[in-house]
C-alpha positions as CSV (number, residue, x, y, z in Angstrom):
1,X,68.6,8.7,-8.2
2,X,65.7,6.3,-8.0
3,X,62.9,5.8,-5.5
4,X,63.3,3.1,-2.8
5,X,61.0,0.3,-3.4
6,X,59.7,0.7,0.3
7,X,58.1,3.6,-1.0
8,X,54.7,2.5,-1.4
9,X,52.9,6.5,-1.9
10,X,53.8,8.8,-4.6
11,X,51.7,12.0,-3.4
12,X,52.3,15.0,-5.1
13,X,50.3,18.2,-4.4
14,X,51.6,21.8,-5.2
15,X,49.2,23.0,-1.6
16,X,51.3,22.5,1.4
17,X,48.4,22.0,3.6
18,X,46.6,19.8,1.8
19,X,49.9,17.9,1.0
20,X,50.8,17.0,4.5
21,X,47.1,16.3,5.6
22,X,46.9,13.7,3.2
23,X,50.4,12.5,3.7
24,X,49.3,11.7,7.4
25,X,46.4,10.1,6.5
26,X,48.4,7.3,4.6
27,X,51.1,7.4,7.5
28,X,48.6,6.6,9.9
29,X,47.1,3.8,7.7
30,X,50.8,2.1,8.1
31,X,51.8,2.9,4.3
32,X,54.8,4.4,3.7
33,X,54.7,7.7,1.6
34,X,56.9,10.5,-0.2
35,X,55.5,13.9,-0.8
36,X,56.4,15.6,-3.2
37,X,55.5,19.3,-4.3
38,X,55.6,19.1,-7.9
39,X,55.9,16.7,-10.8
40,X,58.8,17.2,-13.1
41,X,61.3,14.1,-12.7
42,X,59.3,12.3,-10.9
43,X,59.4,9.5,-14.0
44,X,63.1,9.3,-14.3
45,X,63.2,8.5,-10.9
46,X,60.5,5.4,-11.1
47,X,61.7,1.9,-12.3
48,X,59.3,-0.2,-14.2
49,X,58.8,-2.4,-11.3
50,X,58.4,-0.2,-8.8
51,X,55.8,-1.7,-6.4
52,X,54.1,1.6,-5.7
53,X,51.5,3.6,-6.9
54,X,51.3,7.7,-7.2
55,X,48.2,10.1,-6.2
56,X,48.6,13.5,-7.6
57,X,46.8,16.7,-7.9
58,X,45.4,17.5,-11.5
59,X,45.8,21.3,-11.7
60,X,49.8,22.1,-10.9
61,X,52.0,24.6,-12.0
62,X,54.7,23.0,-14.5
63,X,53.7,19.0,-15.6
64,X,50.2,18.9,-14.6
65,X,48.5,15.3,-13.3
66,X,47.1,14.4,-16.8
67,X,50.3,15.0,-18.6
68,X,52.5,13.2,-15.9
69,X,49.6,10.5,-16.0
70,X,50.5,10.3,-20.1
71,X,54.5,10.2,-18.9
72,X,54.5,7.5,-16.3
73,X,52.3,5.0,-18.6
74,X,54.5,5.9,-21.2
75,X,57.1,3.9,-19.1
76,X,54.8,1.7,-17.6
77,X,51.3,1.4,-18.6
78,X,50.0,-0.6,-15.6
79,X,51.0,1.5,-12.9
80,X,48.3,2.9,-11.1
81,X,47.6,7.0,-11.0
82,X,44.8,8.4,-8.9
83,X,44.4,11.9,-9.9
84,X,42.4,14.3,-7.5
85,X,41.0,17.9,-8.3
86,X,39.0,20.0,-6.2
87,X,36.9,22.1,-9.2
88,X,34.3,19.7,-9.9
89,X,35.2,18.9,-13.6
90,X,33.6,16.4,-14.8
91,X,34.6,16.8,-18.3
92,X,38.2,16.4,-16.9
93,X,37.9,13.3,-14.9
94,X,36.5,11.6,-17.7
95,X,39.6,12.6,-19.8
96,X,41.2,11.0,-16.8
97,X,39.9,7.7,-16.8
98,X,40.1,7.4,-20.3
99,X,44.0,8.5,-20.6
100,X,44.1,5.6,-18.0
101,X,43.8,6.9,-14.7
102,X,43.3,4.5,-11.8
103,X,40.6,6.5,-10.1
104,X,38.8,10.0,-9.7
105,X,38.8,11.7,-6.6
106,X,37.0,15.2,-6.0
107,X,37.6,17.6,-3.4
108,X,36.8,17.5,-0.5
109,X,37.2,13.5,0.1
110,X,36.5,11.6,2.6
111,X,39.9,10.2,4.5
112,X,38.5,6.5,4.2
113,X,37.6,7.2,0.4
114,X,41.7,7.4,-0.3
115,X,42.7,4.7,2.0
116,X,40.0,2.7,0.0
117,X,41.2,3.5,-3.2
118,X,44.8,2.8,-2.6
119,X,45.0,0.2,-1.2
120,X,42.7,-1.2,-3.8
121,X,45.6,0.0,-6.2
122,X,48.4,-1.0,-4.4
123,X,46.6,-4.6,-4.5
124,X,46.1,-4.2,-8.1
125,X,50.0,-3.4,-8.4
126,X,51.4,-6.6,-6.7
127,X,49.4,-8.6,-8.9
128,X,50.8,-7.0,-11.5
129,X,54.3,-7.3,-11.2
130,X,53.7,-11.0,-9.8
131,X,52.2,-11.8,-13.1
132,X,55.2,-10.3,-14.6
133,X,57.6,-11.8,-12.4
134,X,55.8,-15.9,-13.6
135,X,56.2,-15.1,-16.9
136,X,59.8,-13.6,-16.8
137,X,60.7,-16.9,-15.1
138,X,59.2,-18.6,-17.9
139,X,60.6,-16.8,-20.7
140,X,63.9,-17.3,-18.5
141,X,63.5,-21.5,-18.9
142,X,62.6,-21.1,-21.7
143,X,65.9,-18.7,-23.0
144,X,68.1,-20.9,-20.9
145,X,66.4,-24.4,-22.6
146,X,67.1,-22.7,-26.1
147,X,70.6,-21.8,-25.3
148,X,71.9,-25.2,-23.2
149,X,70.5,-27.6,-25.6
150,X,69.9,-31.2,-23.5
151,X,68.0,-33.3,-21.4
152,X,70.3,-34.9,-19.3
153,X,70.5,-34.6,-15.2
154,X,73.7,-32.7,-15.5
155,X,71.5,-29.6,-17.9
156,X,69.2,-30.0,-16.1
157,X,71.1,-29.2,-12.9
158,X,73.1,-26.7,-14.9
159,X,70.3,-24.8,-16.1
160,X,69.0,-24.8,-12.2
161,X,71.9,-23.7,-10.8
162,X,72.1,-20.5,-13.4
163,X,68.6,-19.6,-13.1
164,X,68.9,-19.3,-8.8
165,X,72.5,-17.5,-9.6
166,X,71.6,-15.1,-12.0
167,X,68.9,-12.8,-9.6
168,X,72.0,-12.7,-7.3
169,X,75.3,-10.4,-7.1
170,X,77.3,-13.2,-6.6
171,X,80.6,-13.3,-8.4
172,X,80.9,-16.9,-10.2
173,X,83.5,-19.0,-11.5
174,X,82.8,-21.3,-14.2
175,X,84.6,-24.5,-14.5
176,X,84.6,-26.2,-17.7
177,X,87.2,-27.7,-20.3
178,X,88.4,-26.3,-23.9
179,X,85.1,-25.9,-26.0
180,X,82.2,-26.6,-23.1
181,X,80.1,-23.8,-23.7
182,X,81.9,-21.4,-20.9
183,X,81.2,-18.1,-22.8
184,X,77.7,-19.1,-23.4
185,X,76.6,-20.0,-19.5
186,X,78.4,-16.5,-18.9
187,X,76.3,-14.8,-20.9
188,X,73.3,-16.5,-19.8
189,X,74.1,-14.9,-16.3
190,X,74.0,-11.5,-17.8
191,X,70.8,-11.9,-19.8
192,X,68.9,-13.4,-16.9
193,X,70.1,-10.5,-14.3
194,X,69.3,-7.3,-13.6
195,X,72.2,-6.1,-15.3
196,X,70.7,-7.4,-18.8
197,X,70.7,-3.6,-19.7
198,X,74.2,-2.8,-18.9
199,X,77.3,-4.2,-20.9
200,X,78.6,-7.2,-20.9
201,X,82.0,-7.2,-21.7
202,X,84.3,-11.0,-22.5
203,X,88.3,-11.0,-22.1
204,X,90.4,-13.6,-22.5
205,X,93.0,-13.5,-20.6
206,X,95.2,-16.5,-22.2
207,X,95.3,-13.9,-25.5
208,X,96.7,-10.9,-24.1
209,X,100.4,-10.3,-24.1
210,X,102.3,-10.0,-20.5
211,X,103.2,-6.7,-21.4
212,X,99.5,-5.2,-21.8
213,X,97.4,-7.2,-19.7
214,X,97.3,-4.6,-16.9
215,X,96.8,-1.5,-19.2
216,X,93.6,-3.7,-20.9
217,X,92.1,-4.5,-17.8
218,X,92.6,-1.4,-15.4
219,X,93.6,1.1,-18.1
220,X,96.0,3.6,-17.8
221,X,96.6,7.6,-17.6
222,X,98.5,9.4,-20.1
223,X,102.3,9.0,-19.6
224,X,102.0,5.5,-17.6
225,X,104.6,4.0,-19.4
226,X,106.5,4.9,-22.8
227,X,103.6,5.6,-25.6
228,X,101.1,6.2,-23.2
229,X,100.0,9.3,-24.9
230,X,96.3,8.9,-23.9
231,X,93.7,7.8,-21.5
232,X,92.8,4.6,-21.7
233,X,89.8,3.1,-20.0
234,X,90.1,-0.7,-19.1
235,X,87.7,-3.5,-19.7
236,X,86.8,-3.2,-15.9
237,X,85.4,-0.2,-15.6
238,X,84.2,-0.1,-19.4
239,X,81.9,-2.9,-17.9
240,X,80.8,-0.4,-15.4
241,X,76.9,-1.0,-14.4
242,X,77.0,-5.0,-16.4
243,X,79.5,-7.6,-16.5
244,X,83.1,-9.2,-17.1
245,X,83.7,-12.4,-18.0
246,X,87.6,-13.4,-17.4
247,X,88.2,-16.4,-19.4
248,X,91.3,-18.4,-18.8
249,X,91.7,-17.0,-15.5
250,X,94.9,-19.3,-14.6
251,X,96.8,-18.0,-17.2
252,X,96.8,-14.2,-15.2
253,X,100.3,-13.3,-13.8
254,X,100.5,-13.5,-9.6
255,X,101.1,-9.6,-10.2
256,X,97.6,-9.0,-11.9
257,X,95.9,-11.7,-9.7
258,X,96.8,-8.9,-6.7
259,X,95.2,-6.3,-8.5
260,X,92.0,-8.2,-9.4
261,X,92.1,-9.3,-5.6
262,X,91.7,-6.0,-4.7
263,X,89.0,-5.4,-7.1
264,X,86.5,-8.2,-6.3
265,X,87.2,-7.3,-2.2
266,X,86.8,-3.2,-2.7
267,X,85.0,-2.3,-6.1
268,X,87.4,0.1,-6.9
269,X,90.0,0.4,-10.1
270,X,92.8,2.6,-10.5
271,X,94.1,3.3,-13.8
272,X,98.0,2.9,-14.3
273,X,99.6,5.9,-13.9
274,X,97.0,7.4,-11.9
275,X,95.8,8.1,-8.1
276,X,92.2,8.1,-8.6
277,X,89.9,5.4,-6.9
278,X,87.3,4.5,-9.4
279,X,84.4,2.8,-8.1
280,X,82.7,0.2,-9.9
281,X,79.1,-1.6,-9.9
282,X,80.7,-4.6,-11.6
283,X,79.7,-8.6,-11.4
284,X,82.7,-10.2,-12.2
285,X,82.7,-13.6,-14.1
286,X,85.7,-16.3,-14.4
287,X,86.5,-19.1,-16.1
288,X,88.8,-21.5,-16.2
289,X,89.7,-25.2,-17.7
290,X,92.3,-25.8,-14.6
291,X,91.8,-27.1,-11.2
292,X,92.7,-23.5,-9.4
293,X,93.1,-25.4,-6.1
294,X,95.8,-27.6,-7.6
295,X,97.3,-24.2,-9.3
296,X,97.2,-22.8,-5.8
297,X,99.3,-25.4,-4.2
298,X,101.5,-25.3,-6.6
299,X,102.4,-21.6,-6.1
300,X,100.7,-20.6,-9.8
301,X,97.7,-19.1,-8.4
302,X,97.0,-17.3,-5.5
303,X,95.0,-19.2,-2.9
304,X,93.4,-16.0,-1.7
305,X,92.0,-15.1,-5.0
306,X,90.7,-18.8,-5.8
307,X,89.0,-18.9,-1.8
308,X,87.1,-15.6,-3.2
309,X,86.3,-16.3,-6.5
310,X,85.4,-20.2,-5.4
311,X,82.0,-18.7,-3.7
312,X,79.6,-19.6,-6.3
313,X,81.1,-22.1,-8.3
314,X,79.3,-23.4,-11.5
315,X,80.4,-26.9,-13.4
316,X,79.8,-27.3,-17.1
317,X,79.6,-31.1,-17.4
318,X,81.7,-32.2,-20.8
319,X,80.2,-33.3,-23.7
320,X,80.9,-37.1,-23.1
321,X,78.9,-37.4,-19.7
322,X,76.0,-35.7,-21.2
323,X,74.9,-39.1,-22.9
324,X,72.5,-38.5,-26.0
325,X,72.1,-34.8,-25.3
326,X,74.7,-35.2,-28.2
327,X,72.2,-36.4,-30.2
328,X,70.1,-33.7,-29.7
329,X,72.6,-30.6,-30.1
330,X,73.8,-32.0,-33.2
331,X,70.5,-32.3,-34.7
332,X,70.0,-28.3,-33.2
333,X,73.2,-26.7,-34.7
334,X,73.1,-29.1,-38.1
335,X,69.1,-27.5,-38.1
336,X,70.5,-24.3,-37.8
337,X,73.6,-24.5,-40.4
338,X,70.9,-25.7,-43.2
339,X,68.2,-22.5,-42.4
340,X,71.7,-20.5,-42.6
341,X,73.0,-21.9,-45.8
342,X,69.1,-22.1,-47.4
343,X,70.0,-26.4,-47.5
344,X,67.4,-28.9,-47.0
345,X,67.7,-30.8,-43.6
346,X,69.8,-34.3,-43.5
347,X,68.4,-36.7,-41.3
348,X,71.1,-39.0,-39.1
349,X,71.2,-42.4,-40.0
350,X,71.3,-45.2,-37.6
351,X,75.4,-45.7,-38.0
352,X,75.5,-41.8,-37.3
353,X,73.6,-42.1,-34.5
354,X,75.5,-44.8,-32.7
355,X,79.0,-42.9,-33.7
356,X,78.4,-39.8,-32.5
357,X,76.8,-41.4,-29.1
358,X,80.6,-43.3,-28.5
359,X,82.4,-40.2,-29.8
360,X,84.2,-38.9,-26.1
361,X,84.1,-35.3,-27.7
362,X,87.6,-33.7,-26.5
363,X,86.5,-30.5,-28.5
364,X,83.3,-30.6,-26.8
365,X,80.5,-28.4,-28.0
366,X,82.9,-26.2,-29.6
367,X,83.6,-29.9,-32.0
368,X,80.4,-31.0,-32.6
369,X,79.2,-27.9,-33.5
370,X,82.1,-28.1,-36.3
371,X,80.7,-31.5,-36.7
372,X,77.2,-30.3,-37.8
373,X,77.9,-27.5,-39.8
374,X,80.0,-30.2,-42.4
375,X,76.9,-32.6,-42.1
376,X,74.6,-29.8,-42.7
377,X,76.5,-28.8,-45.8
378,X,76.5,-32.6,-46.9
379,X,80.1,-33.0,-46.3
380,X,81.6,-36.4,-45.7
381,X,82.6,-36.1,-42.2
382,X,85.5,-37.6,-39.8
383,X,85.3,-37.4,-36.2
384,X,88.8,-36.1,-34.9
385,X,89.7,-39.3,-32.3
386,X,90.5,-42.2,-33.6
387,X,90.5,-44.1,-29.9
388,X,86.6,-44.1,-30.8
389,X,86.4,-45.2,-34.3
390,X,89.1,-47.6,-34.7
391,X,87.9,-48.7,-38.1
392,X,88.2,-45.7,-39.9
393,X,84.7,-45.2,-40.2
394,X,83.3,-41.1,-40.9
395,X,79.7,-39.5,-40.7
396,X,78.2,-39.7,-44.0
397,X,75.2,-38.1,-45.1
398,X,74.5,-40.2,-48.1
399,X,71.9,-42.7,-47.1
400,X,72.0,-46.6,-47.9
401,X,69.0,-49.2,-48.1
402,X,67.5,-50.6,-44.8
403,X,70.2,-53.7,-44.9
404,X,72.9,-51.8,-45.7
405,X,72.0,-49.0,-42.4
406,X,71.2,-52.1,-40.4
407,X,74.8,-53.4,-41.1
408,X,76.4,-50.0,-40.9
409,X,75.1,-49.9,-38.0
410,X,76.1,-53.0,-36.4
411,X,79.9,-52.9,-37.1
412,X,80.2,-49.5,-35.3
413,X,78.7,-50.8,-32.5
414,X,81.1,-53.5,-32.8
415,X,83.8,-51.5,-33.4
416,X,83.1,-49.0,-30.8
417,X,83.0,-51.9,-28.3
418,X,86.3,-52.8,-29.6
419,X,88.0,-49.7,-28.7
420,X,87.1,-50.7,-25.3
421,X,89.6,-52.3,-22.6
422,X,88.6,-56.4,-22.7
423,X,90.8,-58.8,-21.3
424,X,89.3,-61.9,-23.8
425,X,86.7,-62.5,-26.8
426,X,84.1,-63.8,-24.1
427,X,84.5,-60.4,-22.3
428,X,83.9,-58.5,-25.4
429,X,80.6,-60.9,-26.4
430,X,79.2,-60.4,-23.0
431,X,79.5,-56.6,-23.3
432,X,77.7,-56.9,-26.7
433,X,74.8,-59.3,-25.1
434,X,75.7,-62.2,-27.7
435,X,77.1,-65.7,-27.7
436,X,80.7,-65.5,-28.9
437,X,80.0,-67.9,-31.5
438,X,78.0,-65.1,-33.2
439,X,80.5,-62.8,-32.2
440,X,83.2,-64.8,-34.5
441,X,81.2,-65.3,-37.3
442,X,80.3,-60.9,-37.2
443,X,84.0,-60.1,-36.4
444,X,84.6,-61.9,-39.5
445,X,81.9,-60.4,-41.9
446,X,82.7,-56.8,-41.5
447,X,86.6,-57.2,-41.4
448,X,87.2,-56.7,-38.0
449,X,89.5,-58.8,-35.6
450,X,89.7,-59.1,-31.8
451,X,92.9,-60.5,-31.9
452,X,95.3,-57.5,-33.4
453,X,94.0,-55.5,-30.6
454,X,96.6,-54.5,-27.8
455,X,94.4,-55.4,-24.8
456,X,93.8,-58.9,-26.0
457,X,93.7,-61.7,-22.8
458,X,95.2,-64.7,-22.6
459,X,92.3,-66.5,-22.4
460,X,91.4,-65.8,-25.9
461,X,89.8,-68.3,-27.7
């Protein structure tokens, strides 16, 4: 049991008297108070951002002021205590202020003296927690920059979109194909919520067999089904208090899709075999590769479960729209496969460069990550499609002479272009900003030729 956060007063005093004459004091002022007799608990029951701030009485029977003073800035050393005594002890009071006390008062006190001092701490407190608050957000960029490598609009967006979404309860469904990084923005949601304490808890639901799906998710009593000989508690309530992530969400049977239905709309489980409502604190992550709407037309999903899942919707934009954030991330993960495997760095050459920006990525992250780790280890390196590297050519990490790059470099362009629909050779030199004369003369110096290709035009000269 916590304290409400409209709770501004802590006031603890062991005299009943004195308790609720200072407890209408603050009532009067409009701040909103809870007395309290004693002391013991009272920690447990304070969050770290609690907005309030607690007066107590020094001398009490069980956890006296100081020692509750050393407990609560054990948890939180910036939360204010005003500690009052009525036996004059000076000694004591500056033992208070040096454990940290936010002020002295001595019996008797003046009414305004109190006011005075607590709203002068309660003023203190906000700018604590505001000051906290600025540099959470920025430790949140910066965690989110770190994890979603790129510069492009779509990151950009992407990283905006999570950072608004993760403060919420909102369920969300992440949309992204094979290899986008749908995991990762999942966690990211987590990490950045107030659930970052509690578990967080991935399933992929394309890997589990038919015939245990509903025993992993919801669990099941003892002597559900034949060999059920014990409890078993599912992934959903094992997430109790954090997060599930449900991966590959189209591939659940319409039978389980009921079920989670019921889950997301009550926050209740109930474990096969059992007659026990289970409730659940729960956020609720999905993921999928497939249009759900097209699934739900088409009778393989339900349309009520995509309506409530589609409330918070979150695209990851694939790898090929992301322009020269590819670039980037494969410098990032190639970085981080040398400092793993104690490798000096490789720097990409020009031809690299201007493959891996035509590459269309159909592995996505997932591939280029792959990509990086064989550059990193100095690896001669293929990209998987040919449709974008028509020639044959691969990554290389040996490097050539200036002339050498600058001619590497030029035929992939070339032959990048060439993998390209053009209806004629005077297409193909316009798209390449050069005469077609030129053109000629550079198809035929690197081995290339415009007219084997399939899309050639009949007005091909």
């Amino acid at each position: 049991m916590s304290i409400d956060n409209q709770i501004q007063v802590v006031l603890i005093d062991d005299d009943p008297h004195l308790r609720q004459a200072l407890c209408q004091t603050l009532d009067l002022a409009g701040l909103k108070v809870l007395p309290l007799g004693e002391a013991t608990g009272l920690t447990a029951q304070l969050s770290r951002d609690w907005p309030g701030v607690v007066v107590s009485d020094i001398r009490m029977p069980g956890i006296d002021g100081l020692e509750l003073l050393t407990e609560l800035h054990g948890q939180d050393p910036d939360l204010p205590v005003l500690l009052i005594t009525g036996h004059g002890d000076v000694p004591l009071a500056v033992q208070a202020m040096r454990a940290g006390a936010y002020d002295f008062l001595e019996k008797p006190f003046a009414s305004d003296a109190l006011l005075d001092s607590v709203r002068r701490a309660l003023a203190l407190r906000r700018l604590v927690l505001d000051n906290r608050s600025l540099r959470l957000a920025l430790s949140d960029r910066q965690q989110l920059s770190t994890r979603l490598v790129g510069h492009s609009p779509q990151m950009l967006r992407l990283r905006e979109q999570i950072g608004a979404l993760a403060a919420t309860r909102a369920d969300v469904l992440i949309l992204g194909e094979t290899g986008a990084g749908k995991e990762v923005v999942a966690r990211a949601l987590h990490d950045l919520s107030s659930r970052r304490s509690g578990p967080f808890v991935a399933i992929n639901a394309g890997a589990l067999a038919e015939s245990v799906v509903e025993s992993e998710l919801f669990g099941h009593e003892p002597g559900a089904f034949t060999g059920a000989q014990k409890r078993r508690i599912g992934k959903f309530e094992f997430a109790n208090g954090g997060t599930l992530f449900l991966d590959e969400i189209e591939s659940m049977s319409l039978d389980v899709q009921v079920k989670l239905l019921r889950l997301l709309q009550e926050r209740v489980v109930e474990r096969l075999g059992g007659n026990q409502l289970i409730p659940l604190d729960i956020r609720i992550i999905a993921a999928t590769k497939e249009d759900l709407r097209q699934a739900a037309d088409q009778g393989r999903f339900r349309a009520d479960l995509y309506y409530r899942l589609n409330v918070a919707p979150l695209r990851i934009p694939p790898l090929r729209e992301r322009g020269e954030d590819a670039l980037m991330l494969f410098q990032h993960f190639a970085d981080e496969a040398s400092s793993r495997h104690g490798l000096p760095l490789h720097e990409l050459q020009p031809g690299q460069r201007a493959l891996l920006l035509r590459h269309s990525w159909p592995g996505n992250v997932r591939e280029l990550q792959n990509a990086a780790e064989r550059f990193a280890l100095g690896l001669e390196l293929a990209l998987d499609s040919s449709a974008d590297n028509p020639t044959g050519s691969v990554l290389t990490s040996t490097p050539g002479g200036l002339s050498e790059q600058v001619e590497q470099f030029e035929k992939s362009l070339i032959a990048a272009e060439l993998a390209r629909p053009h209806s004629s050779l005077r297409s193909l030199a316009e798209a390449l900003g050069v005469p077609r004369k030129t053109l000629h003369d550079k198809l035929r110096k690197h081995g290339l030729n415009f007219a084997d290709s399939t899309h050639q035009g009949a007005d091909d000269e």
